[in-house]
HTML snippet that shows the backbone in 3Dmol.js (N, CA, C, O; Angstrom):
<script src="https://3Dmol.org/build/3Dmol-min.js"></script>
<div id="view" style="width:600px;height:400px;position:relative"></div>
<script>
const pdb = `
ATOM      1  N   UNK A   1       0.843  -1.182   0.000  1.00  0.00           N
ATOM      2  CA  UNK A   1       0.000   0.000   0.000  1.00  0.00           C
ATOM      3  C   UNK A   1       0.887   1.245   0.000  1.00  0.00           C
ATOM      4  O   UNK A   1       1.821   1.413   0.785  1.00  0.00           O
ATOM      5  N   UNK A   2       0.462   2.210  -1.074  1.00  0.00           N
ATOM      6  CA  UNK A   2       1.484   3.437  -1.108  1.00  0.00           C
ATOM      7  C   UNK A   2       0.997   4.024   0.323  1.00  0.00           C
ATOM      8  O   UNK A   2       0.152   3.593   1.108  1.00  0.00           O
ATOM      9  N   UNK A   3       2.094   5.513   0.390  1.00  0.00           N
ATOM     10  CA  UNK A   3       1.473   6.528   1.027  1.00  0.00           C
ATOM     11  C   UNK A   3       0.363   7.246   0.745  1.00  0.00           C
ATOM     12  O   UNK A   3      -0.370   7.724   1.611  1.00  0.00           O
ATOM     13  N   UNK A   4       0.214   7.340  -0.326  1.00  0.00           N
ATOM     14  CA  UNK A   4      -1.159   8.234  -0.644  1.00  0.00           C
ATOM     15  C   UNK A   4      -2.091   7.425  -0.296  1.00  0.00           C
ATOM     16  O   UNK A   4      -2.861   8.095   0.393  1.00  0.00           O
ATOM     17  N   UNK A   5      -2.572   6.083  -0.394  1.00  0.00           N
ATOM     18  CA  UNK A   5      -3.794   5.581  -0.365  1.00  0.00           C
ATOM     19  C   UNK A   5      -3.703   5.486   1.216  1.00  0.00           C
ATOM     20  O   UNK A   5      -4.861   5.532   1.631  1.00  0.00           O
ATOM     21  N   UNK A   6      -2.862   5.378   2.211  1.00  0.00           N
ATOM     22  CA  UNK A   6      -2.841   5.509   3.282  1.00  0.00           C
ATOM     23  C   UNK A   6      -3.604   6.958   3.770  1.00  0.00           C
ATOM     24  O   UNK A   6      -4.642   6.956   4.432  1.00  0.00           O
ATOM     25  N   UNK A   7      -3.158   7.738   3.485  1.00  0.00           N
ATOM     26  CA  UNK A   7      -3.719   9.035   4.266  1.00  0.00           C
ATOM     27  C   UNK A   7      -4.961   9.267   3.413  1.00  0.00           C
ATOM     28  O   UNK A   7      -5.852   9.874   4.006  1.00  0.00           O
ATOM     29  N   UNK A   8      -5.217   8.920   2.158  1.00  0.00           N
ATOM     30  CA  UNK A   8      -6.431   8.751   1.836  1.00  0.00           C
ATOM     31  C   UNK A   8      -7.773   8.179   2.934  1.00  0.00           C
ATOM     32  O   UNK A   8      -8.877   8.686   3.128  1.00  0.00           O
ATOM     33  N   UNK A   9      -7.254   7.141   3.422  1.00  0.00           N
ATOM     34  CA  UNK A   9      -8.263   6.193   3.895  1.00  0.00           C
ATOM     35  C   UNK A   9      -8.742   7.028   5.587  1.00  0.00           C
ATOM     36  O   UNK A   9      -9.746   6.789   6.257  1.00  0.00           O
ATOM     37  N   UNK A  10      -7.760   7.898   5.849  1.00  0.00           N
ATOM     38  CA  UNK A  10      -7.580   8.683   7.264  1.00  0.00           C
ATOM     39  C   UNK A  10      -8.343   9.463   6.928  1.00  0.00           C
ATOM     40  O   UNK A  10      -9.114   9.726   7.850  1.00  0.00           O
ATOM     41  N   UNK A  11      -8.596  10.145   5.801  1.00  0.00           N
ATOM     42  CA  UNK A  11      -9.440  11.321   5.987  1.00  0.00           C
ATOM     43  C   UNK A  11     -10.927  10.837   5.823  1.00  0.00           C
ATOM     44  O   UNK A  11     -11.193   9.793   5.228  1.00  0.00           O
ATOM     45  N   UNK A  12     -12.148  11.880   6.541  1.00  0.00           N
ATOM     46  CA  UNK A  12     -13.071  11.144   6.405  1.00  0.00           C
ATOM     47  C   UNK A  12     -13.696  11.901   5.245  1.00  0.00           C
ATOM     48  O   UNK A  12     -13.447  13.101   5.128  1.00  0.00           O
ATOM     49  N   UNK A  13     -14.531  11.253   4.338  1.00  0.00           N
ATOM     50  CA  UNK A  13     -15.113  12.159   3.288  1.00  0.00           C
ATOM     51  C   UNK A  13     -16.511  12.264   3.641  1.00  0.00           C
ATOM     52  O   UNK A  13     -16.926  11.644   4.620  1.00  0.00           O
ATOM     53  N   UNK A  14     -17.278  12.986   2.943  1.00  0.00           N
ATOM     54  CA  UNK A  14     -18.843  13.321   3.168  1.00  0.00           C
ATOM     55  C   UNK A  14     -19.389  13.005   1.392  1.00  0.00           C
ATOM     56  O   UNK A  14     -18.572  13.125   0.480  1.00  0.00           O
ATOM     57  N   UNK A  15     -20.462  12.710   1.195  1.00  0.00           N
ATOM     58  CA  UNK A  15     -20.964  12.613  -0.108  1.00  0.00           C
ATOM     59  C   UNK A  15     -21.891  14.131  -0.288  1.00  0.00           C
ATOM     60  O   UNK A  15     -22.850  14.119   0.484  1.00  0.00           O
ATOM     61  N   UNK A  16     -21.823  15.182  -0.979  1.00  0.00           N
ATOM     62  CA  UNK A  16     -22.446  16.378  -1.342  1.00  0.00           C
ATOM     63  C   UNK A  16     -22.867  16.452  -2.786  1.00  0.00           C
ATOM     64  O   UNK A  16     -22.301  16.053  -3.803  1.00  0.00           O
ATOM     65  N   UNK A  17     -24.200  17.170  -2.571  1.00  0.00           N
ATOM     66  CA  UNK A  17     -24.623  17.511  -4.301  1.00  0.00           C
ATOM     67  C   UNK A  17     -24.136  19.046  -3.538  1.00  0.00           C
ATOM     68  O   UNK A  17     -24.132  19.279  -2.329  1.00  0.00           O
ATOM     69  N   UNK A  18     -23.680  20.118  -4.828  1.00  0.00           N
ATOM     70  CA  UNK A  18     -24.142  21.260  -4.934  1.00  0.00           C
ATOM     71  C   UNK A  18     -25.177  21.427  -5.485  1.00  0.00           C
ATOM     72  O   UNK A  18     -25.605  20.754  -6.423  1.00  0.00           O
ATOM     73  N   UNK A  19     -25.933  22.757  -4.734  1.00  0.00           N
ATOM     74  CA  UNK A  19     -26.872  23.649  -4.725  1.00  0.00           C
ATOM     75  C   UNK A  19     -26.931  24.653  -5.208  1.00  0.00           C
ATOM     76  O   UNK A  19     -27.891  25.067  -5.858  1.00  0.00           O
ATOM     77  N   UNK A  20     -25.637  25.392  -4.920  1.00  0.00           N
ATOM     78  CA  UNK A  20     -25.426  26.757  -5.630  1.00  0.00           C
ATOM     79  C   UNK A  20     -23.260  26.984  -5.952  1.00  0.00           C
ATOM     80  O   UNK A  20     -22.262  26.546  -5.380  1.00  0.00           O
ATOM     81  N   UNK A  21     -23.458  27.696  -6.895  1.00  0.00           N
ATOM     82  CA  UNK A  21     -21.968  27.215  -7.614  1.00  0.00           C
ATOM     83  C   UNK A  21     -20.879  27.778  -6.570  1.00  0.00           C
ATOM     84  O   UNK A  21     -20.907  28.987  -6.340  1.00  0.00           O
ATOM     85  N   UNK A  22     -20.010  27.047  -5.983  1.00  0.00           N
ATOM     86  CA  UNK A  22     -18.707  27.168  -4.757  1.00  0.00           C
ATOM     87  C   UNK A  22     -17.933  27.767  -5.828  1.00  0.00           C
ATOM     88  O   UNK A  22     -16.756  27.703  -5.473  1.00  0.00           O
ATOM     89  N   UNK A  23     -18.000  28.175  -6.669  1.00  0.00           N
ATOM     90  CA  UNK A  23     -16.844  28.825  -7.363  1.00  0.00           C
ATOM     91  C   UNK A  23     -16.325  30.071  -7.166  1.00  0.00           C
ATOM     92  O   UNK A  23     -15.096  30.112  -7.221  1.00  0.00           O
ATOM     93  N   UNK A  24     -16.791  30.921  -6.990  1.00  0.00           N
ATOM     94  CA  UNK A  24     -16.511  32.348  -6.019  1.00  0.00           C
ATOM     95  C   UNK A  24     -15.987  32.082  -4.569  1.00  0.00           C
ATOM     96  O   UNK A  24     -14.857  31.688  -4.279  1.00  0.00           O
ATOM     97  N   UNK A  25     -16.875  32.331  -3.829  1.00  0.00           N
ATOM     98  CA  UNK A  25     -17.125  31.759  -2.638  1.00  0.00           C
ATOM     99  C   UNK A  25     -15.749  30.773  -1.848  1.00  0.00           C
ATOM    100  O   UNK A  25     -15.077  31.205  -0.912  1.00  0.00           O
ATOM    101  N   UNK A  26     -15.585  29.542  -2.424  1.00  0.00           N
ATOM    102  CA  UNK A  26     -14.945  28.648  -2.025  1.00  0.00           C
ATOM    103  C   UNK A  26     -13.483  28.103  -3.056  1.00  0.00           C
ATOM    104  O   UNK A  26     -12.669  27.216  -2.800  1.00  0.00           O
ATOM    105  N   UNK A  27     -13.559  28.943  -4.158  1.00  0.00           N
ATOM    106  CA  UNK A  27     -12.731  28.888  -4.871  1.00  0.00           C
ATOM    107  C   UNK A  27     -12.873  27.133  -5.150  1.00  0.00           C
ATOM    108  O   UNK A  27     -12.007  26.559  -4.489  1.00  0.00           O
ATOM    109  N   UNK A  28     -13.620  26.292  -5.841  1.00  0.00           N
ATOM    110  CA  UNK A  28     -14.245  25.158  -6.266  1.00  0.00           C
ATOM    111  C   UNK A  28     -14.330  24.814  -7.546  1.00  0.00           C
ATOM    112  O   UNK A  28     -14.216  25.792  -8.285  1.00  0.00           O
ATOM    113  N   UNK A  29     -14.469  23.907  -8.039  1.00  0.00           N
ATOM    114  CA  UNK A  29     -14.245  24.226  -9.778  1.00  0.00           C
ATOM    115  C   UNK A  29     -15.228  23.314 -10.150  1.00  0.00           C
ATOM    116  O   UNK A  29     -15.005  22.757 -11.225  1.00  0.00           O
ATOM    117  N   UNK A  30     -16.808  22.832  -9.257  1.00  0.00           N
ATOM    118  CA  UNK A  30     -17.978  22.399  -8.996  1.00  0.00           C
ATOM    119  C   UNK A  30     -18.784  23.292  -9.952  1.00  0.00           C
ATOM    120  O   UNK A  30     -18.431  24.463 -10.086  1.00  0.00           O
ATOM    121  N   UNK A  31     -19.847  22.814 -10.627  1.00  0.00           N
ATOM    122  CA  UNK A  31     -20.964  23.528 -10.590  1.00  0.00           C
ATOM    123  C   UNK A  31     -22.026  22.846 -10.045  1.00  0.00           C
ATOM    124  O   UNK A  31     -21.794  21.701  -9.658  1.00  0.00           O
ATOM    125  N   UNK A  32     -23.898  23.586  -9.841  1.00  0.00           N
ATOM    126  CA  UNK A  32     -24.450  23.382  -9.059  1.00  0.00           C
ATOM    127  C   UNK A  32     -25.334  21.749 -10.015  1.00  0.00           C
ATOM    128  O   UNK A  32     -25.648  21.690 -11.204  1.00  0.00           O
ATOM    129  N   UNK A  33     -25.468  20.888  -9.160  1.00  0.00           N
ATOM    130  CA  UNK A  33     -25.977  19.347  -9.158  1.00  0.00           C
ATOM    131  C   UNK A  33     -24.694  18.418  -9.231  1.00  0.00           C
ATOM    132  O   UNK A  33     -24.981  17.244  -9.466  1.00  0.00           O
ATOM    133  N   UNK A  34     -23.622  18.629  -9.112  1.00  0.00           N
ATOM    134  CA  UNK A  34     -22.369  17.955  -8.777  1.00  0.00           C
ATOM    135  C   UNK A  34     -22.665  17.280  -7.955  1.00  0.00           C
ATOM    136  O   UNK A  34     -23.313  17.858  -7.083  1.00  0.00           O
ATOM    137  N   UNK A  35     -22.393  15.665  -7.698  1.00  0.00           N
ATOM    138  CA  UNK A  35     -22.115  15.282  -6.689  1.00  0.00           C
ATOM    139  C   UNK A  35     -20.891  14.259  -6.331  1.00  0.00           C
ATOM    140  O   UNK A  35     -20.816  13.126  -6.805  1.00  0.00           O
ATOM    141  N   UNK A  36     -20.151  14.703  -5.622  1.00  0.00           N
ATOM    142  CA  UNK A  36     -18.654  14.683  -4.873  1.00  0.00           C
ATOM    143  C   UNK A  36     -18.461  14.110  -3.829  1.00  0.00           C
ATOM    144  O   UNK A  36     -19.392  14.252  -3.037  1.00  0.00           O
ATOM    145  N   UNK A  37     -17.471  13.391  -3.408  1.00  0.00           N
ATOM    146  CA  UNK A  37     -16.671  12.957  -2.164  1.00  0.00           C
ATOM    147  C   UNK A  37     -15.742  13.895  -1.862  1.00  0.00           C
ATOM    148  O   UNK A  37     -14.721  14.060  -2.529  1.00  0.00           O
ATOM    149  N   UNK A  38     -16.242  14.980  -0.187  1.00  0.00           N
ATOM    150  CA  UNK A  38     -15.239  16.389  -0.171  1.00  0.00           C
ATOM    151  C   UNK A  38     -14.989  15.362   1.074  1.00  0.00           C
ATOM    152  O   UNK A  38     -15.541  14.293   1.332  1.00  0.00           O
ATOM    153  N   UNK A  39     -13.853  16.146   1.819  1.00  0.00           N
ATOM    154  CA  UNK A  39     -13.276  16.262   2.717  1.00  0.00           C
ATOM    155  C   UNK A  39     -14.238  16.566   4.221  1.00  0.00           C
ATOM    156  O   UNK A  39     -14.972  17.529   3.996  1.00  0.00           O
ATOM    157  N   UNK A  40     -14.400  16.134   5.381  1.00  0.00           N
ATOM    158  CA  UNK A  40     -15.774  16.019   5.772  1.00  0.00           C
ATOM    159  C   UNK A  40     -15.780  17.738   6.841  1.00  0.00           C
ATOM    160  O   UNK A  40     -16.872  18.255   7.075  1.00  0.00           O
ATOM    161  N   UNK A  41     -14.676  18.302   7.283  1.00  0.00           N
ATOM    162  CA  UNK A  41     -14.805  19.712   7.473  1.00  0.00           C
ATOM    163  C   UNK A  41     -15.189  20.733   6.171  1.00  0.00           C
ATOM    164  O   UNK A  41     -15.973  21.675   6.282  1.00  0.00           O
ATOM    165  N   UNK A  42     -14.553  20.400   5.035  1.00  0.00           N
ATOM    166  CA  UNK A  42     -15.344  21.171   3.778  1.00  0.00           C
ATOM    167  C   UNK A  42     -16.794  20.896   3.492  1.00  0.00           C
ATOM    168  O   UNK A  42     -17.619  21.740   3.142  1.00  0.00           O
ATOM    169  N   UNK A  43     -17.000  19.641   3.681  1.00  0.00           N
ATOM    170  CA  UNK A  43     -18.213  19.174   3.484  1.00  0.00           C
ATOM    171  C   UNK A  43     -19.061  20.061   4.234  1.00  0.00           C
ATOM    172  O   UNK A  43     -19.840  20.849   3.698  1.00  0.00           O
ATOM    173  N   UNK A  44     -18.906  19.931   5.497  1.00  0.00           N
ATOM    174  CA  UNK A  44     -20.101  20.788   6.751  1.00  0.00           C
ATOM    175  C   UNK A  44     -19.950  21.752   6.610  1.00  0.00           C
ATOM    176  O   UNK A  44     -21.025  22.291   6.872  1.00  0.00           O
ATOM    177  N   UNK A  45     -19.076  22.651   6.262  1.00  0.00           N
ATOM    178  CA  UNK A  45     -19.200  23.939   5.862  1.00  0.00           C
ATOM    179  C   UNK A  45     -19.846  24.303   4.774  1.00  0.00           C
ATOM    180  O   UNK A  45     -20.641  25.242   4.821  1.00  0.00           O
ATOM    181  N   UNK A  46     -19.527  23.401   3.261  1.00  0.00           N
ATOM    182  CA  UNK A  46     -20.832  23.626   2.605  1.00  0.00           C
ATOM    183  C   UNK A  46     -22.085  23.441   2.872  1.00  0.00           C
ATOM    184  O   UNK A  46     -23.019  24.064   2.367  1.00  0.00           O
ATOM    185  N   UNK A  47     -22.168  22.363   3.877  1.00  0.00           N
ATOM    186  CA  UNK A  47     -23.714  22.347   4.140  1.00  0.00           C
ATOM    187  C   UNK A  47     -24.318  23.455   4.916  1.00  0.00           C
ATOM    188  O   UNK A  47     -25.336  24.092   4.643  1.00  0.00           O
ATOM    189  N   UNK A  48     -23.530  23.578   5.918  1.00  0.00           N
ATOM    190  CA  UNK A  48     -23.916  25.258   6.942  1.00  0.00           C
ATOM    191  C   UNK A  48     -24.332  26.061   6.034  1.00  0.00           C
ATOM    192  O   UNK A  48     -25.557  26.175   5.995  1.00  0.00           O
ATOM    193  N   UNK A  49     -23.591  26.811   5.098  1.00  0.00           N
ATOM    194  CA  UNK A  49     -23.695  27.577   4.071  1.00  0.00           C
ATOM    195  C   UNK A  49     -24.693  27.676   3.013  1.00  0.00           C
ATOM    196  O   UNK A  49     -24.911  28.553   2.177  1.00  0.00           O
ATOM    197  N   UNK A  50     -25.216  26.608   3.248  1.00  0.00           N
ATOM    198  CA  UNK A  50     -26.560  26.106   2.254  1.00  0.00           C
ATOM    199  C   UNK A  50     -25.913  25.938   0.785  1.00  0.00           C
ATOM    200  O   UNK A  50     -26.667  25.992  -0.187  1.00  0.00           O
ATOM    201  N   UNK A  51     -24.821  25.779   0.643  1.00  0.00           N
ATOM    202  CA  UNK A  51     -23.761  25.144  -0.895  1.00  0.00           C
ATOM    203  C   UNK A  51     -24.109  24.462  -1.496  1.00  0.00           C
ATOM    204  O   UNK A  51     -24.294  24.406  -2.712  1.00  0.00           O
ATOM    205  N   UNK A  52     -24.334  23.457  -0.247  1.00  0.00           N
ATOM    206  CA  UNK A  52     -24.631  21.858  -0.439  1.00  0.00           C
ATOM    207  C   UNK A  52     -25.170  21.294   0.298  1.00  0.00           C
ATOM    208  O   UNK A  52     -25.293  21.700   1.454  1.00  0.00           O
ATOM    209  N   UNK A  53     -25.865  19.736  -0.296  1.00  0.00           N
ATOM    210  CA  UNK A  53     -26.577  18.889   1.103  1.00  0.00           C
ATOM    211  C   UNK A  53     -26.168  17.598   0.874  1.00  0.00           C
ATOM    212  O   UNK A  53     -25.966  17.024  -0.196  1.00  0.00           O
ATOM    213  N   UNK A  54     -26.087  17.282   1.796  1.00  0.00           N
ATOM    214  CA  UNK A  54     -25.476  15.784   1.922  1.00  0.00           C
ATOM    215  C   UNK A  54     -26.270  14.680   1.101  1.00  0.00           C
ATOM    216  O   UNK A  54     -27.457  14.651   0.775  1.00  0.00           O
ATOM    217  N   UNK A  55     -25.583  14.080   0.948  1.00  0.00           N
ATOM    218  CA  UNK A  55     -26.026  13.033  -0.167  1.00  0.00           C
ATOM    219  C   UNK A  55     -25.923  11.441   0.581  1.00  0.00           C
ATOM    220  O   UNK A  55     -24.790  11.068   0.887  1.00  0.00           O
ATOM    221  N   UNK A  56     -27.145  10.476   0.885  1.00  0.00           N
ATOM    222  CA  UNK A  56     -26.877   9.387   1.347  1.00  0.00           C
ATOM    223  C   UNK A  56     -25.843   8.443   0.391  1.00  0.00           C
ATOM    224  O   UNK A  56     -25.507   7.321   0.768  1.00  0.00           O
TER     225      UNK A  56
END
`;
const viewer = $3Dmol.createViewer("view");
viewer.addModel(pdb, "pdb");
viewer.setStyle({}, {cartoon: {color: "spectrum"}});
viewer.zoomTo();
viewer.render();
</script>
């Protein structure tokens, strides 16, 4: 197993659609009905923000 897939597996991800385009805002290169595996502190911040909503 490399290093990358190691610290891969450490971070936790969140599943998100966008809502409205993170491209300003969050500097994102998303537009809105994307749906992504972010990083799970980016994640909740898009969701706070109403960005995005979690995706089961």
């Amino acid at each position: 197993m490399s290093d990358n897939s190691i610290k891969e597996e450490k971070i936790k991800k969140i599943k998100v659609k966008f809502l409205l385009s993170p491209t300003g805002l969050f500097k994102l290169s998303y537009n809105i009905g994307n749906i992504v595996d972010l990083p799970e502190s980016l994640a909740l911040e898009l969701i706070e923000t109403k960005y995005a909503e979690k995706v089961e």
